[in-house]
C-alpha positions as CSV (number, residue, x, y, z in Angstrom):
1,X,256.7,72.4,71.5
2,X,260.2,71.4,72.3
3,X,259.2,70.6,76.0
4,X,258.1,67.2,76.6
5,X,256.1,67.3,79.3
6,X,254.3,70.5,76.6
7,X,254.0,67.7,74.7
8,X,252.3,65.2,76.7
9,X,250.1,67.7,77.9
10,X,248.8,68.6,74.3
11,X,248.4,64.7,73.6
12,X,246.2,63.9,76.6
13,X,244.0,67.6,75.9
14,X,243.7,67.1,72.4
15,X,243.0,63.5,73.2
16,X,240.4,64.0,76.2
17,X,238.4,66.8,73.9
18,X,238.3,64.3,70.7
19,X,236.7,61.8,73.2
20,X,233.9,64.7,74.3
21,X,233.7,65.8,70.9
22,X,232.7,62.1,69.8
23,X,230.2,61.5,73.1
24,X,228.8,64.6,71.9
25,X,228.0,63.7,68.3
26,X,227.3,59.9,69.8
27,X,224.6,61.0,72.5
28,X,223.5,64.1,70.9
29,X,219.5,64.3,71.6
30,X,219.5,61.3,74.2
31,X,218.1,61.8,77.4
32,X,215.9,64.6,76.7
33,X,213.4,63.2,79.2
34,X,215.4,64.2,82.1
35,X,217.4,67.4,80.6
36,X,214.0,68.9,79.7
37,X,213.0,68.6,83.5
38,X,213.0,71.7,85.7
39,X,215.2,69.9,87.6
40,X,218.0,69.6,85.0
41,X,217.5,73.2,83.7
42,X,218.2,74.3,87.2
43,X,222.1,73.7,86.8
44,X,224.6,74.9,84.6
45,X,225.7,73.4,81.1
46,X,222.6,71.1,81.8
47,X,221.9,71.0,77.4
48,X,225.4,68.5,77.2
49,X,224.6,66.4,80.5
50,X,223.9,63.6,78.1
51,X,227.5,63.4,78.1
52,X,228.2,62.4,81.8
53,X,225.1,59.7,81.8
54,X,226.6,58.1,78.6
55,X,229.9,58.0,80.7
56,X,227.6,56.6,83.5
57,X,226.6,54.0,81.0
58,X,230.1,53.0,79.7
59,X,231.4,52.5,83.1
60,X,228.4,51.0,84.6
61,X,227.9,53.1,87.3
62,X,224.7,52.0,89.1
63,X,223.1,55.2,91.6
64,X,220.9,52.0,92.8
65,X,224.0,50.6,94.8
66,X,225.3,51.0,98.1
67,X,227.9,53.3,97.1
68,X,225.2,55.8,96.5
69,X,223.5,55.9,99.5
70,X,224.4,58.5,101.3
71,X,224.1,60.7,98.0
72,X,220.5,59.1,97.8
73,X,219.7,59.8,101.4
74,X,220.6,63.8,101.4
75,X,218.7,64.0,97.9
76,X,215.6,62.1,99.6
77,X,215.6,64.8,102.5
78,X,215.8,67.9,100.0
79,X,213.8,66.6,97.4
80,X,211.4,63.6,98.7
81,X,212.0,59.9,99.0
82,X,210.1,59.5,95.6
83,X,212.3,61.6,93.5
84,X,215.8,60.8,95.8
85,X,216.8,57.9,93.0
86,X,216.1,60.8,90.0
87,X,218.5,63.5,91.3
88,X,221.2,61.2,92.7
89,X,221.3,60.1,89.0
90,X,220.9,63.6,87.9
91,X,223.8,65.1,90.4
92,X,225.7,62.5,88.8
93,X,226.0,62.8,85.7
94,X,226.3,66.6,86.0
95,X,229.3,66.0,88.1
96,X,230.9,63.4,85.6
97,X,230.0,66.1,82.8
98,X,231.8,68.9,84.7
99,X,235.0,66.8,85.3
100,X,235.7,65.7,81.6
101,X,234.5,69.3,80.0
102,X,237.1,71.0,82.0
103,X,239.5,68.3,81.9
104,X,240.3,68.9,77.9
105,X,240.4,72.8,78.2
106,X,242.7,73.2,81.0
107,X,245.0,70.6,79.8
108,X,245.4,72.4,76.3
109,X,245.3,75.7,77.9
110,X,248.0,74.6,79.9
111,X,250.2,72.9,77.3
112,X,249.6,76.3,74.9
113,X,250.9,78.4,77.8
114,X,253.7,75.6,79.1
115,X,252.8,75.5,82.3
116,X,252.9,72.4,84.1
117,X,251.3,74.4,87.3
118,X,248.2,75.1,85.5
119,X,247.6,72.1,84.3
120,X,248.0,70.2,87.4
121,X,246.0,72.9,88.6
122,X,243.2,72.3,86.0
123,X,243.2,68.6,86.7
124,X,242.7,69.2,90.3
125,X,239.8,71.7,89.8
126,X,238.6,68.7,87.2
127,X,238.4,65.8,90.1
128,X,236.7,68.3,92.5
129,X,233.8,69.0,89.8
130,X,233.1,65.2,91.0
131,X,232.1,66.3,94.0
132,X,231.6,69.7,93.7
133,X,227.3,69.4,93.7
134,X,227.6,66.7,96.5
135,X,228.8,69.2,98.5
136,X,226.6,71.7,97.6
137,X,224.0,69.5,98.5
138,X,225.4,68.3,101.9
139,X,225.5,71.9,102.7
140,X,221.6,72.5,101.7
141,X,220.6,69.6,104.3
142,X,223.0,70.6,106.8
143,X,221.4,74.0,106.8
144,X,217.9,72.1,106.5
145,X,219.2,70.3,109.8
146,X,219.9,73.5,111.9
147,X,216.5,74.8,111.0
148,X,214.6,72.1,112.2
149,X,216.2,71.7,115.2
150,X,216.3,75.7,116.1
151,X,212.1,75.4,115.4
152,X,211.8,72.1,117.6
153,X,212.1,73.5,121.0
154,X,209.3,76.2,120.0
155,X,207.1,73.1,119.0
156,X,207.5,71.4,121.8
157,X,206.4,73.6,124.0
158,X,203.4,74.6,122.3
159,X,202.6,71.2,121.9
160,X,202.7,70.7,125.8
161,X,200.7,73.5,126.1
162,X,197.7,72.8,123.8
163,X,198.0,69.2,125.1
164,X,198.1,70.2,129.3
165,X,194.6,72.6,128.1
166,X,193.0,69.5,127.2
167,X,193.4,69.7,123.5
168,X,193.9,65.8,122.1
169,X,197.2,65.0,120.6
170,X,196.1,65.3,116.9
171,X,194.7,68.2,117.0
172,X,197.3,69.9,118.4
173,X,199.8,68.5,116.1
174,X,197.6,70.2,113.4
175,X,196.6,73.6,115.2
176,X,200.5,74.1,115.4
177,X,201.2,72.8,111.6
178,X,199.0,75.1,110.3
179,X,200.6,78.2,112.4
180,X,203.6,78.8,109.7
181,X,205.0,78.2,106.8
182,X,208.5,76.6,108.4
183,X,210.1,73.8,107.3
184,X,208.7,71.9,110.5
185,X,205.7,72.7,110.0
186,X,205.2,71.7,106.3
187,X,206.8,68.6,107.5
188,X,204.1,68.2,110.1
189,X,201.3,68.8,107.9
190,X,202.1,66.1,105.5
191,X,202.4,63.7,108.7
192,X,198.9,64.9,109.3
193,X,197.9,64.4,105.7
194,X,198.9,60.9,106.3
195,X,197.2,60.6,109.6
196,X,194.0,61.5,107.5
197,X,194.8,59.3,105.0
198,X,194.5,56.3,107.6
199,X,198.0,55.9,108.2
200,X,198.5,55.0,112.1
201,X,199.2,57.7,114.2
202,X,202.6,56.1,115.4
203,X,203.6,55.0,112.0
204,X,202.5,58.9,110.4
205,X,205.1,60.2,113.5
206,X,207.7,57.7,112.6
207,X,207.4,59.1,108.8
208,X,207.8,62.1,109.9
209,X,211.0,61.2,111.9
210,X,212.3,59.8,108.8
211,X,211.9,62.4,106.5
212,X,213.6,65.0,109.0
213,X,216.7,62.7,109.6
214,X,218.1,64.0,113.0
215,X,218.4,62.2,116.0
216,X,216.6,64.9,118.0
217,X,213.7,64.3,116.5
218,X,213.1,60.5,116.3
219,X,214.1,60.8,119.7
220,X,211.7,63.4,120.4
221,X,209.8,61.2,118.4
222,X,210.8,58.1,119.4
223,X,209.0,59.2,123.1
224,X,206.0,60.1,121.1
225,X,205.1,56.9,120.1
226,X,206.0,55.1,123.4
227,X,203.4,57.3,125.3
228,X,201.0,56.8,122.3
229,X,201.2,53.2,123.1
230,X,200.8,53.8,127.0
231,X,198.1,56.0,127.2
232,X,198.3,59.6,127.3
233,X,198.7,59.5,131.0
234,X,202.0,60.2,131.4
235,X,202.2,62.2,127.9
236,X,202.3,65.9,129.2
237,X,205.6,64.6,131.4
238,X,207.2,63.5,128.8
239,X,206.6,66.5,126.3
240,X,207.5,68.8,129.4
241,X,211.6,67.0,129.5
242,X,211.5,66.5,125.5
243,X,210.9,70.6,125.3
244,X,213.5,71.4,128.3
245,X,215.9,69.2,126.5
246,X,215.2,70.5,122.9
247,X,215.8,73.6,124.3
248,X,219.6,72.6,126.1
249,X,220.7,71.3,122.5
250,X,219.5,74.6,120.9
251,X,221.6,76.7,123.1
252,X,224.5,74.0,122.1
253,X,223.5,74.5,118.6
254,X,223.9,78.3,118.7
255,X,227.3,78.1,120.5
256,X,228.4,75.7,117.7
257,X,227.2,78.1,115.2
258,X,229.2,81.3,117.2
259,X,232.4,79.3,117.5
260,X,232.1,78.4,113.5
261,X,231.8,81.4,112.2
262,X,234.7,82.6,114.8
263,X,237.0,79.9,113.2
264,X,236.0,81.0,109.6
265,X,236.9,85.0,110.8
266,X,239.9,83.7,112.4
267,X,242.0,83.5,109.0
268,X,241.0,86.4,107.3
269,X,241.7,88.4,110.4
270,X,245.3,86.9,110.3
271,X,245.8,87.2,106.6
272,X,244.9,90.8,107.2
273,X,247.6,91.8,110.4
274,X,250.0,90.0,108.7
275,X,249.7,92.3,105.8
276,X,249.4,95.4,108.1
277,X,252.7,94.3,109.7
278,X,254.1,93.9,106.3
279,X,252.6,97.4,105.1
280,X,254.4,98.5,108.5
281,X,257.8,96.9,108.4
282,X,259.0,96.8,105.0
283,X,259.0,100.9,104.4
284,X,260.8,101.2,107.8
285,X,263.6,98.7,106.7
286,X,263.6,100.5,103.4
287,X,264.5,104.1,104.9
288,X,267.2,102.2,107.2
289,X,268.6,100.4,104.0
């Protein structure tokens, strides 16, 4: 290896994959009360992911803190509030274990090869394994998002109706839960599991605007519990401009959607008259030449 930067490259791979090697040996057989989960044998390489919570450990990185928040909060909305702490430490430390198993091969792969693109490359791909579940994840709630809110209009509506006919509030709340097996409406029959727990209605509704984290529904919600306080009076109004609203933002939603997957076609479609015009062009200028 007469280049240098061969060299260096060979140094920090060899160097990085003695480190795994020894966290391997080191933590070998720790943890196996979270790798033997279902959880944990959901993902990929999940057998050495003792490796990336030993690193946790070293560094002291705490999935309690405020700088895991946000990771907490998506993993509370897929997976329950209960179990939100468990798989924010679990996406973790596969993420950590992902970065620093690549890390070593790419690097000596790169310095065998002597190519400095490659391993740049490699290191890239590396620091994007730390993130590389989080967005996996941000992309299961967003989708978990746009469900609920295509189903909320629907719910509406019915619930104004059942409630117009006469039908108290509860029991419409539970006639429509038990209609499907949606997202929604699992997430309406646990609020009405609570209800008949003895939680209080508002505070079961509240719950319920919590677990589905969208503004549209707490304030949806939000309107709920006001009329619950009032008196039901006024309540069939009120559900009447909740559904005609729910219903403006689906249409918005759906035009969001379309313009999305327009902007995602866009490029390809490019990509693809460029090479047409290329296809086109160059055996022209070839006969001229």
């Amino acid at each position: 290896m007469d280049d240098p930067i061969q060299l260096i490259m060979a140094v920090i791979g060899t160097g990085s994959a003695l480190l795994w090697i020894i966290l391997f040996i080191k933590n070998s057989g720790k943890y196996s009360e979270i790798l033997k989960t279902t959880a944990a044998s959901g993902y990929q390489l999940s057998s050495v992911f003792f490796i990336g919570f030993a690193i946790m450990k070293h560094l002291k990185i705490n999935v309690r803190s405020e700088k895991y928040a946000l990771k907490r909060s998506r993993a509370a909305e897929l997976y329950g509030l209960k179990y939100a702490e468990f798989y924010t430490y679990l996406i973790t430390g596969a993420e950590v274990t992902y970065a620093v198993t690549i890390f070593p091969v790419t690097t000596l792969l790169a310095a065998t090869a002597g190519s400095v693109e490659f391993g740049i490359m490699g290191a890239v791909v590396s620091l994007l394994m730390l993130f590389y579940i989080d967005s996996d994840v941000k992309k299961k709630v967003e989708e978990r998002h746009d469900e609920l809110l295509c189903e909320l209009p629907d719910m509406i509506s019915r619930l104004t109706i059942l409630v117009n006919a006469g039908m108290v509030l509860r029991e419409a709340w539970n006639k429509i839960a038990d209609s499907s097996d949606s997202m929604l409406c699992k997430e309406m029959r646990h609020t009405y599991e609570d209800i008949r727990n003895g939680m209080p209605e508002s505070e079961a509704f509240s719950a319920f605007a919590e677990r589905c984290h969208t503004k549209e529904i707490r304030k949806f919600i939000s309107t709920l519990n006001q009329n619950l306080q009032k008196g039901s009076t006024e309540l069939v109004s009120s559900l009447q401009t909740a559904a005609a609203e729910q219903w403006e933002e689906k249409k918005n939603l759906v035009k969001r959607k379309g313009n999305a997957v327009e902007q995602k076609l866009l490029l390809p479609m490019i990509i693809i008259f460029i090479a047409i015009i290329i296809m086109i062009i160059v055996p022209v200028f070839t006969n001229i030449v």
